[in-house]
C-alpha atoms as one frame of an Amber mdcrd trajectory, in Angstrom:
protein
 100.878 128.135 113.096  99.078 125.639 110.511 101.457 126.971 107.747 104.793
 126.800 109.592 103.721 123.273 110.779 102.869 122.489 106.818 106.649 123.634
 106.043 108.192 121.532 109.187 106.614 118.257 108.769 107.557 117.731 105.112
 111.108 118.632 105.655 111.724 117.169 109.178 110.193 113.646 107.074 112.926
 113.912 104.211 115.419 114.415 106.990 114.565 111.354 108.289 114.299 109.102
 105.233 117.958 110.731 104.600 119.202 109.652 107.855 117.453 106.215 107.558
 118.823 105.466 103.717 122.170 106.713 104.804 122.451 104.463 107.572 120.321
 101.587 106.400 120.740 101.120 102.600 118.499  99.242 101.039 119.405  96.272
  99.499 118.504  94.965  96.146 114.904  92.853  95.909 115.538  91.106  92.716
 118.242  88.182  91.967 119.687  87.948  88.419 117.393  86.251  86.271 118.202
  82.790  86.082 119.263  81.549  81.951 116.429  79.764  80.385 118.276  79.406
  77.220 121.925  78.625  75.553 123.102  81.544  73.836 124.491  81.543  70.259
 127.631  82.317  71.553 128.064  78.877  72.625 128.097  77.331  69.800 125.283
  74.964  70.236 122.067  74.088  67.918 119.369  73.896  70.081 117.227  71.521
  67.302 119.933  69.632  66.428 121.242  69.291  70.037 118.105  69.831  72.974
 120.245  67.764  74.923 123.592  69.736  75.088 122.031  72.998  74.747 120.058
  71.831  78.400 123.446  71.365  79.690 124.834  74.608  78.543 121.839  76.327
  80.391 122.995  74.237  83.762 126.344  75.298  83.306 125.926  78.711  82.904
 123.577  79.105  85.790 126.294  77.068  88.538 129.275  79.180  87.091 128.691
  81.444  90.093 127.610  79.353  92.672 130.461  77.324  91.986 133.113  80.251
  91.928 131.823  81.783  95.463 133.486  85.080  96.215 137.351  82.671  96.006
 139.883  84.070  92.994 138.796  81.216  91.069 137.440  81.609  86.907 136.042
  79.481  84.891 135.500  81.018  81.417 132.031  79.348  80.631 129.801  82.063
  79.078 127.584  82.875  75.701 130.223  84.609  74.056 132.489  81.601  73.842
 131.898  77.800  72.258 130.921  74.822  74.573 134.055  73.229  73.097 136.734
  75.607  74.845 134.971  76.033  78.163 137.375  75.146  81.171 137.865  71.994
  82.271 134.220  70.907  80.476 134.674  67.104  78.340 131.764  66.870  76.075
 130.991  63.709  73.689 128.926  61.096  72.719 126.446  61.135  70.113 124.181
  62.864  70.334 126.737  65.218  72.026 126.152  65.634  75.899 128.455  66.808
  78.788 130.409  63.793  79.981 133.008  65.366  82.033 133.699  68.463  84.959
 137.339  68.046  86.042 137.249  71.014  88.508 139.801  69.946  90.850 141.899
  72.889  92.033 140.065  75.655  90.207 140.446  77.887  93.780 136.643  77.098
  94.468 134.975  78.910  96.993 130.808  78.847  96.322 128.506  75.285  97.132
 127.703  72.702  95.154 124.578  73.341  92.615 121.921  71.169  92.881 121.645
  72.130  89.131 124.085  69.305  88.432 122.050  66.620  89.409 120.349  67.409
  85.723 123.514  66.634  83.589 121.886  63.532  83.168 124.980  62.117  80.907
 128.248  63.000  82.955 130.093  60.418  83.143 133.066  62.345  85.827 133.118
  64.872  88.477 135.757  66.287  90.158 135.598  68.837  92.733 138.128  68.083
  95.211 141.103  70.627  96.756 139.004  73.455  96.603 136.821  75.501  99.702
 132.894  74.385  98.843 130.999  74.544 101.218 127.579  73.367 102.344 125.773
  70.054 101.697 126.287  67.568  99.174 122.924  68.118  96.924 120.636  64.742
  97.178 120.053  65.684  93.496 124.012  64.369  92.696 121.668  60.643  93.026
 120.136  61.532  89.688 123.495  60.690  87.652 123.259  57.154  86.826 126.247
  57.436  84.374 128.571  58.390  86.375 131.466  56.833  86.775 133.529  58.558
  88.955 132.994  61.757  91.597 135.951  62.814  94.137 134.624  65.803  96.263
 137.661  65.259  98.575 139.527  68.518 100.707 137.106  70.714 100.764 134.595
  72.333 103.607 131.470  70.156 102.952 129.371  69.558 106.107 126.080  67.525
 106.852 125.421  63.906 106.085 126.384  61.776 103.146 122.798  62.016 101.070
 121.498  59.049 100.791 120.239  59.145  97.582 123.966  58.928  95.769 123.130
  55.313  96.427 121.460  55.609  93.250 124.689  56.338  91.516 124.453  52.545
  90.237 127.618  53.229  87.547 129.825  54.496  90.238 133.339  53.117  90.017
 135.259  55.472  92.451 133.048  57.461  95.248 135.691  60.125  97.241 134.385
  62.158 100.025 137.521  62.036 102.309 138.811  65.428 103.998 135.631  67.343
 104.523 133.449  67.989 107.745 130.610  65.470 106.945 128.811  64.012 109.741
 126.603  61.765 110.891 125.992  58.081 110.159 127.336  56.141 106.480 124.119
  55.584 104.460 123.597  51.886 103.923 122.322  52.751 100.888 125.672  53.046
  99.778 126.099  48.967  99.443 123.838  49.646  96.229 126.500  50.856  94.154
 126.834  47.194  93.371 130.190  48.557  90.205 131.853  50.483  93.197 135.523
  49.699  93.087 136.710  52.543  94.895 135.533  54.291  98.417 136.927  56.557
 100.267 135.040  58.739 103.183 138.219  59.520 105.681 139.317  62.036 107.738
 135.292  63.480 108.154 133.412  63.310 111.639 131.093  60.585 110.684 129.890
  58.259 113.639 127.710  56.072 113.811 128.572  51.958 112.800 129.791  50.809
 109.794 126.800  49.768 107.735 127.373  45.283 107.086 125.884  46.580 104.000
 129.191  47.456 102.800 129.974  43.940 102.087 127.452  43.840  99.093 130.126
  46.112  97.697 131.674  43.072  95.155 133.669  44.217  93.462 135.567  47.129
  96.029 139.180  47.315  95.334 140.131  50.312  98.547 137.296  50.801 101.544
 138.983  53.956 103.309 137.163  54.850 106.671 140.226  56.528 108.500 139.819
  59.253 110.669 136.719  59.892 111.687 134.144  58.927 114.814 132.773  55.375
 114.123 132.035  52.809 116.717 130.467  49.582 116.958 132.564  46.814 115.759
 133.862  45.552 112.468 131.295  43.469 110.191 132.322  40.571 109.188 129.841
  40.516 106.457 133.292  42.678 104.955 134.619  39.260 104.314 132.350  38.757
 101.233 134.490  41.783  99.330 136.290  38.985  98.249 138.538  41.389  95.931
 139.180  43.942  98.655 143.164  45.364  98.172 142.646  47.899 101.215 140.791
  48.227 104.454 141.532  50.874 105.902 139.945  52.012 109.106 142.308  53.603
 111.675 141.954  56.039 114.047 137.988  55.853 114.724 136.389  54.673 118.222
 136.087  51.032 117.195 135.553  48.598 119.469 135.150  44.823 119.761 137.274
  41.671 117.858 138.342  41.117 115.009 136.264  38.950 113.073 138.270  36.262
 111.729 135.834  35.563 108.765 138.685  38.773 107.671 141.169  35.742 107.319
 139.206  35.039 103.818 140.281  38.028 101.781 142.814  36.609 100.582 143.715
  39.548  98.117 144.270  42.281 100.847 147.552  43.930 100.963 146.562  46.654
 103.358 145.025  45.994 107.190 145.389  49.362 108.853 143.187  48.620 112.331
 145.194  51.306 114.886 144.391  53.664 116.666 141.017  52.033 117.540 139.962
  50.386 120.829 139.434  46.966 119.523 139.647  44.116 122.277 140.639  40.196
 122.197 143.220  38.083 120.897 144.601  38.235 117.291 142.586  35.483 115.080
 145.475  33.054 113.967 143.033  33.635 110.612 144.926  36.369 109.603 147.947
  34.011 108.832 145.667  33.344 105.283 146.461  37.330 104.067 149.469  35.546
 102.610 149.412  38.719 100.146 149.328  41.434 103.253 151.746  44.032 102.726
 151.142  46.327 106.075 149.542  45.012 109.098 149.143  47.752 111.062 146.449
  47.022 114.460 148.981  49.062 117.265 147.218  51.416 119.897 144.486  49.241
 120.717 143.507  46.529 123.479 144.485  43.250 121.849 145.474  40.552 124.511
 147.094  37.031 124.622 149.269  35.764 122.803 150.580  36.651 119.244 150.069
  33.838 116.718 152.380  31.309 114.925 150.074  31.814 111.652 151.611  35.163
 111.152 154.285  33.673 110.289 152.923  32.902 106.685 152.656  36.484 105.996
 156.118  36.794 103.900 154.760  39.465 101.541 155.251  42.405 105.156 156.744
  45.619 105.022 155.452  47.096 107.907 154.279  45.130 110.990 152.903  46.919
 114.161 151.578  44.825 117.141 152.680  47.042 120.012 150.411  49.120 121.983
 148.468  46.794 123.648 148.023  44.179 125.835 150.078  41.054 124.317 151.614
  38.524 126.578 154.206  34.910 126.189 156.908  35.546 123.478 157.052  36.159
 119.944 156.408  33.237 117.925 159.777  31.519 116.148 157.975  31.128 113.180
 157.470  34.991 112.696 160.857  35.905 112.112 160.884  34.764 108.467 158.313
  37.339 107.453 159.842  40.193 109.778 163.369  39.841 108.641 161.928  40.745
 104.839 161.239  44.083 106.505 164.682  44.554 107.379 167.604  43.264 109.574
 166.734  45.452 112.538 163.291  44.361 112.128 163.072  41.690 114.734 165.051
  43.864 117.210 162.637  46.709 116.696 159.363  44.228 117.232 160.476  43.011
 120.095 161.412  46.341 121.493 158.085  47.950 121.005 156.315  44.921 122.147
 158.516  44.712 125.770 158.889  40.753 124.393 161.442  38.349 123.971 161.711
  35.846 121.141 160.788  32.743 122.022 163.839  31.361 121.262 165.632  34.459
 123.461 164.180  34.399 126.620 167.012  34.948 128.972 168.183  31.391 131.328
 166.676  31.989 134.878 169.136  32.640 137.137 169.284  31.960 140.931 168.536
  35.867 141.838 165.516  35.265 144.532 163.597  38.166 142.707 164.095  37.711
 138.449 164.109  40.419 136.472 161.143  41.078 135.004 160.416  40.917 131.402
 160.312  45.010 130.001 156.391  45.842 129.376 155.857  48.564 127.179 155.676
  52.321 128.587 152.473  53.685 127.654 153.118  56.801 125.437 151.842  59.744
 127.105 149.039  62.127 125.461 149.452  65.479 123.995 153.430  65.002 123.348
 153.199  66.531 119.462 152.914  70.367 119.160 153.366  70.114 114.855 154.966
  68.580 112.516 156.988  70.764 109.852 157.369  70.425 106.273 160.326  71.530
 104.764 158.747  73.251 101.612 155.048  74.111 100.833 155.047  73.852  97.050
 157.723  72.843  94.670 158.120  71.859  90.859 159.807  69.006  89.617 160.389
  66.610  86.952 159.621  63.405  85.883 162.248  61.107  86.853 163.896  63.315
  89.804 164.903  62.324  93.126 163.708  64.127  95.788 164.452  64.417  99.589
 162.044  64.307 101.499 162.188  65.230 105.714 160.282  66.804 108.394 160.840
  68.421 111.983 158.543  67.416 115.032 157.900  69.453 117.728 156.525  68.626
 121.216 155.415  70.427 123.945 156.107  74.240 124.797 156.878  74.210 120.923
 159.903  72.711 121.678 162.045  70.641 118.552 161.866  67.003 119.300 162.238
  64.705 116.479 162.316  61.595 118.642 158.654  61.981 118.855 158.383  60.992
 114.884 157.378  57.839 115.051 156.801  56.048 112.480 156.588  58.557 109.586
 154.173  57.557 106.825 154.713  59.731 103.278 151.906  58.930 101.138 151.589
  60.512  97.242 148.098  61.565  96.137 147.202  62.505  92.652 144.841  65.282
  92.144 145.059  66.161  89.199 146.341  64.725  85.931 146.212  61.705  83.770
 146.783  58.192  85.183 147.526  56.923  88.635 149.964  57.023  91.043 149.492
  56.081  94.727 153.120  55.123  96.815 153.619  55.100 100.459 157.389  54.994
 102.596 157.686  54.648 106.283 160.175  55.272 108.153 160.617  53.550 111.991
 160.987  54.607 114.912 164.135  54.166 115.778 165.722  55.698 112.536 163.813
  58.632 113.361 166.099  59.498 116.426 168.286  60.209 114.267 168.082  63.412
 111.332 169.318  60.994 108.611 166.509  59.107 109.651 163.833  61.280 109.279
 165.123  61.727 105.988 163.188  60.091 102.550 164.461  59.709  99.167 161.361
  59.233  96.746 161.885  59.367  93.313 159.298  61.408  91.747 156.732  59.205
  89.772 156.540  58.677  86.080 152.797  60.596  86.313 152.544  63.865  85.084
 150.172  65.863  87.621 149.214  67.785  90.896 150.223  65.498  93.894 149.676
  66.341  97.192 152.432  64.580  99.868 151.341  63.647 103.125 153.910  62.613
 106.075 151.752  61.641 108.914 152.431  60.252 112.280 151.089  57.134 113.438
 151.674  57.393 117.378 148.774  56.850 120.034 148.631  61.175 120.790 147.267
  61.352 117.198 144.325  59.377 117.572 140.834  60.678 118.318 141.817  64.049
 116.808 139.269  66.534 115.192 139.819  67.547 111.907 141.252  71.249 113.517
 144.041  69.199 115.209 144.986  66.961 112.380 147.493  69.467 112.038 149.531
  68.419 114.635 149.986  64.913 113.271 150.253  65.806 109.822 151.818  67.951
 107.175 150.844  68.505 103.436 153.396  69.704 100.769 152.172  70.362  97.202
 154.381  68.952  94.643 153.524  69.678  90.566 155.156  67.062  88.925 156.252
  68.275  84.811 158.080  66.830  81.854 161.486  65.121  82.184 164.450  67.150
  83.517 166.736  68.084  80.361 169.498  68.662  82.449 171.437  71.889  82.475
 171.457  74.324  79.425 174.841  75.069  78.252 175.616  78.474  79.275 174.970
  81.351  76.518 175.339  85.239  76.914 171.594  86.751  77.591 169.452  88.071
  74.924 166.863  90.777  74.658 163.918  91.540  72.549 164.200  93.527  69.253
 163.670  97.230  69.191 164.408  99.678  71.771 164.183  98.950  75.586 162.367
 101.662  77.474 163.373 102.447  81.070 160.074 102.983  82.564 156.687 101.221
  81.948 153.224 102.372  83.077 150.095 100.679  83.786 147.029 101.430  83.379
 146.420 102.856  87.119 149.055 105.359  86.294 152.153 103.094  88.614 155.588
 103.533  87.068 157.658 100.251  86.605 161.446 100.168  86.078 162.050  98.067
  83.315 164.579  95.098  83.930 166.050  93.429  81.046 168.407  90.314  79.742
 171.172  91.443  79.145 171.243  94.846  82.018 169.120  93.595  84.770 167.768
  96.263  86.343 167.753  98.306  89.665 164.750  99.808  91.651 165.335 102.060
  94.585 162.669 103.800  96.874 163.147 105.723  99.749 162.285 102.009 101.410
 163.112  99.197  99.296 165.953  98.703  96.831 165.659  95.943  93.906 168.703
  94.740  92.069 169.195  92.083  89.243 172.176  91.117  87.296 172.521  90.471
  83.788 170.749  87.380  83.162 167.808  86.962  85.335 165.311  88.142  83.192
 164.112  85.082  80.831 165.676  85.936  77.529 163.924  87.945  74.956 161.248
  89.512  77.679 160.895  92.962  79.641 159.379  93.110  83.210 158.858  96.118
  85.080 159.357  95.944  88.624 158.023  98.322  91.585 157.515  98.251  94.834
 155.623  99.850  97.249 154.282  99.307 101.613 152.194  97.132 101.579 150.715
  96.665 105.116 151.683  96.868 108.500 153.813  93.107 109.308 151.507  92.384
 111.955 151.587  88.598 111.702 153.489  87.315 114.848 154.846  83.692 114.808
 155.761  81.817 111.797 153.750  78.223 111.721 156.717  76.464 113.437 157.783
  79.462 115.320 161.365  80.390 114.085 160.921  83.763 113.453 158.293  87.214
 113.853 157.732  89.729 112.048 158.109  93.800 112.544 158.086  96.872 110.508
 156.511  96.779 107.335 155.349  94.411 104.532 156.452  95.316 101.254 155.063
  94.347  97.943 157.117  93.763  95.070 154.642  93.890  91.644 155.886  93.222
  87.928 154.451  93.722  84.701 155.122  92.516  81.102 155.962  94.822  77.889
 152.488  95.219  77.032 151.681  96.701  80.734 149.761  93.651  82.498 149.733
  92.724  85.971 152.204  88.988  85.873 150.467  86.857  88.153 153.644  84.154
  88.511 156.734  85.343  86.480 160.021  82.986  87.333 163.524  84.426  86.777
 166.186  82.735  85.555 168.787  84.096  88.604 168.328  85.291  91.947 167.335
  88.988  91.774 168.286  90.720  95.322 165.474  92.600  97.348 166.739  95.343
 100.449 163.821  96.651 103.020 165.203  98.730 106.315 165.123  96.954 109.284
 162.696  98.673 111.969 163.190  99.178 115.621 163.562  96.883 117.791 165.348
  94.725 115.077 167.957  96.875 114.331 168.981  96.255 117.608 169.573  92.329
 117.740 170.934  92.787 113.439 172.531  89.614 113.579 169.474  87.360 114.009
 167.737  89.054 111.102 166.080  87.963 108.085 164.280  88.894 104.864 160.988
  86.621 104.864 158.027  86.009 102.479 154.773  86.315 103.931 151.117  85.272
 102.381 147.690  86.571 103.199 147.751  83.947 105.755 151.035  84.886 107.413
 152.745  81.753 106.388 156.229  82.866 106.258 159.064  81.378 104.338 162.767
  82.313 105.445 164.811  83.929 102.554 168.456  83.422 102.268 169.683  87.060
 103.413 172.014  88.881 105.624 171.639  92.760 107.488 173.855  95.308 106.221
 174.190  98.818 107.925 174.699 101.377 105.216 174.237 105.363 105.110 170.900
 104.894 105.376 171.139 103.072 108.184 170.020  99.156 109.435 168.526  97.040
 106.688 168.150  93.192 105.595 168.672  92.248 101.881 167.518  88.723 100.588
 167.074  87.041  97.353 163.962  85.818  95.498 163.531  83.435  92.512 159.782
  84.615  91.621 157.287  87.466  91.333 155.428  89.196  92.556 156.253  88.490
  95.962 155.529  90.278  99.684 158.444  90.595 101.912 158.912  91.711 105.530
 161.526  92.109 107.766 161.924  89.359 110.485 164.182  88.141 113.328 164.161
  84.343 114.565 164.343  82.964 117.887 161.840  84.388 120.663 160.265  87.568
 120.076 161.528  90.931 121.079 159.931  92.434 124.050 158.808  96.367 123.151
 159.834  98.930 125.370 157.222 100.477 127.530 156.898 102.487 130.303 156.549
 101.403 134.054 152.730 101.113 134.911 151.197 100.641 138.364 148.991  97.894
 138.383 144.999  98.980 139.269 143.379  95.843 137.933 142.407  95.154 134.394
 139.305  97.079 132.671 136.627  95.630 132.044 135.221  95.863 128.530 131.722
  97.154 128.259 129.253  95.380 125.501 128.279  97.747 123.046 124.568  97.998
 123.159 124.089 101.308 121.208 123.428 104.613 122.119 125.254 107.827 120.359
 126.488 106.255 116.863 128.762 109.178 116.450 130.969 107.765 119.647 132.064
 104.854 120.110 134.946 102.719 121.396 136.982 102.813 118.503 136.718 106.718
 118.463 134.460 109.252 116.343 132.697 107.831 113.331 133.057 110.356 110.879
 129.676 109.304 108.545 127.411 110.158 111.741 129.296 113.017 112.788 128.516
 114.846 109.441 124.422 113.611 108.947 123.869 115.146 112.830 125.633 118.312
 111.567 123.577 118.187 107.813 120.238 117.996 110.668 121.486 120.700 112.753
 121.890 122.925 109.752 118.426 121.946 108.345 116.759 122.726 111.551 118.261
 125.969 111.638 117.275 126.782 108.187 113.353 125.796 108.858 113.377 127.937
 111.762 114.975 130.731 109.677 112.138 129.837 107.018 109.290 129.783 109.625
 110.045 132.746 111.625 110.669 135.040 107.995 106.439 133.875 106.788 105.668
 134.737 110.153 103.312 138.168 110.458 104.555 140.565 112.491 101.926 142.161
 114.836 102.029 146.052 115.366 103.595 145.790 118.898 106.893 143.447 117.135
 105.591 139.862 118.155 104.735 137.138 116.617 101.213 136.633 115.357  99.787
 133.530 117.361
């Protein structure tokens, strides 16, 4: 018994480590070892230059926190010279890192706290990517820097208080990320601060007086977020202020009128707030005021002759609140230079006659009262709709510019755009550019009226284009319904247009063309050309370009292949859905490699079948482009019923590309079968038990261990009953 117990334990323990490694790997102890030194590679003397070689170490070591698990590279590593890292300025003398321009690098990690020891950057961009996390306090150790935009991306927590010690700071951005809690008043420290902008966060909390220490502040942008409290008036001592720009928060009380003094503002944008009293007849000294924008809050009394100094208006907004008497004679100077209609429209919105207009009385026993406004109800504005996501232009174009509201049930409205605001943001390029256009609400009844032309600006760069709604349902949003109020377009603005070329017979490369390529993963690619085109065909998807398309002097191959199941449902704005399959169209160069973004020079035409229940309703279908993110974007295409039966053919302008199938208007119920109603089933938690069945069916890995332990048992009994002795009448020994 000792000796069969001697065989069992030994192998019933190695059973059971198996099953636990199996099902529990382990997971690795050790972290890479963090760089303590620059490598040759990098071209850096570490006696001649301690101080860049220290920032080569810091560099190397945030590479990865920076990148995250996103698509993004940066190329910074031993094996290549400081000099032709990405995006990495270095100078001075001795030489030091001076700048990180990292803006949309497709950042997904957090910010290193590393940084904090490039003791000599002087800028440090980081905005339009996904960071995460906190805002390292360590960022308050560079004293030489000049500039830092962390804008659009996921940070959360509180603004540290220690980047009050950035005392060189010309231009502090934090807007667009999910910071919280209070402003640090440490912040009125950065005593060179020309620039700040911390909107569209959930900060609360009051706005520090110590702002107005802040000299020599050019923009002060607090929009969109959760502060309360009322307005300082120790603001009044930024006596260079251009902007102040607080709307949409939960402000409350008057308007100081010590606000009167800054005289150099161009930009008052108070709405969306729940400030109380009358207008200060101060505000008549902004003589240089461009927008005046304090609508959707609780102003009352009477509006004041001063504004009628304010002739530099382009936008005035008073309505929304609680204003009584008539609108001063002396305003219409400075209205009328926003347009002709302009007076109508005021007193419109404001449910007030000009003083000079109020209707004779006449001998009815009970007059006619004077119109008050209609408070605008909540919850009106489903989306607004942009119509492209990302286009490429030139310097110098024109571009048209116009969006699509929708209201409740999803339902098009464009009389709900009120008072569409376009605003241009550079990301990311040399120079400036910063433009806003607004259209009113009346215009926007109308589609011509919801309609912009902005000529694109002289700035070569990344812009991002904002149209926003200022109406009183888009106040007091979170940052996950922003959405509904606004819409974002990317626009990459290049060199000047050169007009068309004049029209010359394609061209291919030199030698012979083959008609196949093959990668490396053994996929075959039919090879498309200048002056042939080129035609795939699957037993799914068909590919066809004409002579041509293909930029001249190049070979692509082209494949295709299913790519998933189409199981997005809706498009954003709800014109169309998706069925069948996605398909995804894939091209390489001559030399084999995957093209990331190839253009073509024509439309090249792309045929997938159209599934069940589409086939049936052929007329309302489509050929659509779908993301990861099941953003759709409606190809021009038509169906086409062929010996093969239903399909949809479209054309597309770039690869590689993922296409579906689709049909707009409401989606198409599928058939089922009648089924008698017993009351729905409630869904059990899963708290364990057999890990070979679950809800989801069998799992396969389990299945085959408990068989492996079955076996194994059997074989040690096997074992243990072959040692045994055998006593003379055929039993077991004991």
């Amino acid at each position: 018994m000792h000796t069969r117990c001697n065989i069992l334990v030994p192998l019933l323990a190695v059973l059971i480590a198996t099953l636990v490694a199996v099902e529990y790997p382990s997971q690795p102890t050790a972290q890479a070892q963090a760089i303590t030194t620059c490598p040759a590679g990098a071209g850096v003397d570490a006696l001649e230059d301690p101080g860049l070689a220290a920032d080569c170490v810091v560099l190397l070591n945030a590479r990865d926190v920076l990148i995250g698990t996103g698509a993004g590279t940066l190329n910074w590593s031993g094996d290549r010279a400081m000099s032709e890292w990405d995006r990495v300025g270095i100078g001075g003398s001795p030489q030091r890192v001076h700048e990180l321009v990292l803006a949309v690098s497709g950042l997904t990690g957090v910010v290193p706290e590393s940084l904090g020891q490039l003791g000599e950057l002087r800028r440090l961009e980081l905005g339009w990517n996904s960071l995460s996390g906190k805002i390292p306090p360590a960022l308050g150790n560079l004293t030489k820097l000049w500039k830092l935009n962390m804008s659009n991306n996921q940070l959360s927590g509180s603004i540290p208080s220690t980047l009050g010690g950035l005392s060189n700071v010309r231009q502090l951005n934090l807007g667009s990320n999910r910071l919280s809690g209070a402003i640090p008043k440490e912040l009125g420290d950065l005593s060179n601060l020309e620039d700040l902008r911390l909107y569209n966060n959930r900060l609360s909390g009051k706005i520090p007086p110590a702002l107005g220490n802040l000299t020599k502040l050019l923009v002060l942008d607090l929009s969109i977020n959760r502060l309360s409290g009322g307005l300082p008036p120790q603001l009044a001592e930024i006596k260079n202020l251009r902007d102040l720009l607080v709307r949409n928060n939960q402000l409350s009380g008057k308007i100081p009128p010590k606000l009167g003094e800054l005289t150099e503002l161009k930009e008052l944008w108070l709405h969306n707030n729940r400030l109380i009293g009358e207008i200060p007849p101060a505000l008549g000294n902004l003589t240089k005021l461009e927008r005046l924008l304090i609508h959707n809050n609780r102003f009352s009394g009477e509006i004041p002759e001063e504004l009628g100094d304010l002739l530099s208006l382009k936008d005035l907004r008073l309505d929304v609140n609680i204003l009584t008497g008539c609108i001063p004679v002396a305003l219409r100077p400075a209205v009328l230079r926003i347009g002709s209609s302009a007076p109508r429209i005021l007193s419109e919105r404001l449910g007030l006659y000009w003083c000079d207009m109020i209707p004779t009385p006449t001998p009815i026993p009970t007059p006619t009262p004077i119109p008050t406004p209609t408070p605008v109800s909540r919850a009106l504005i489903s989306r607004i709709v942009p119509p492209v996501r990302s286009i490429t232009l030139h310097k110098g174009d024109a571009v048209r510019i116009d969006i699509d509201v929708y209201g409740v049930q999803n339902i098009l409205d464009n009389t709900l755009a009120d008072d569409v605001t376009f605003e241009w943001n550079l990301v990311y390029g040399n120079g400036s550019f910063y433009n806003r256009a607004i259209r009113d609400l009346d215009a926007n009844k109308y589609p011509e009226g919801r309609v912009i032309m902005l000529t694109i600006p002289d700035v070569l760069g990344d812009y991002i284009l904002t149209a926003s709604l200022d109406r009183l349902e888009c106040q007091d949003l979170t940052e996950d319904d922003m959405d509904d109020c606004t819409a974002v377009m990317s626009i990459n603005v290049r060199r000047e247009g050169i007009g068309p070329e004049p029209t010359a017979p394609p061209v291919d490369p030199p030698g012979e063309i083959p008609s196949t390529l093959v990668d490396d993963a053994g996929n075959e690619y039919v090879v498309f050309s200048p002056t042939k085109g080129g035609k795939f065909e699957s037993d799914t998807v068909s590919i066809s370009a004409k002579p041509g398309a293909v930029r001249d002097g190049e070979l692509i191959g082209v494949r295709s292949g299913e790519d998933s199941t189409a199981n997005c449902e809706y498009t954003s704005d709800g014109r169309a859905m998706l069925q069948g399959s996605r398909y995804r169209i894939d091209a390489v160069d001559v030399n084999r490699r995957s093209l990331k973004s190839y253009r073509l020079k024509a439309p090249v035409e792309v045929c997938v079948p159209l599934p069940f229940p589409i086939s049936e309703s052929y007329s309302s279908a489509t050929l659509a482009a779908v993301d990861d993110f099941c953003d759709l974007t409606l190809l021009n295409s038509q169906a086409r019923l062929d010996a093969s039966g239903f399909k949809v053919c479209g054309t597309i302008g770039e690869l590689p590309i993922t296409v579906a199938a689709a049909i707009t208007g409401p989606p198409i119920p599928t058939p089922t079968a009648p089924m008698i109603e017993v009351g729905e089933a409630e869904e059990l938690p899963d708290t364990g038990g057999a890990p070979w069945l679950n809800k989801k069916g069998p799992n396969k890995k389990a299945l085959i261990l408990l068989l492996v332990i079955l076996g194994c048992a059997v074989a040690v009994a096997g074992i243990a009953t072959y040692t045994s002795p055998i006593r003379k009448d055929g039993l077991p020994s004991p």
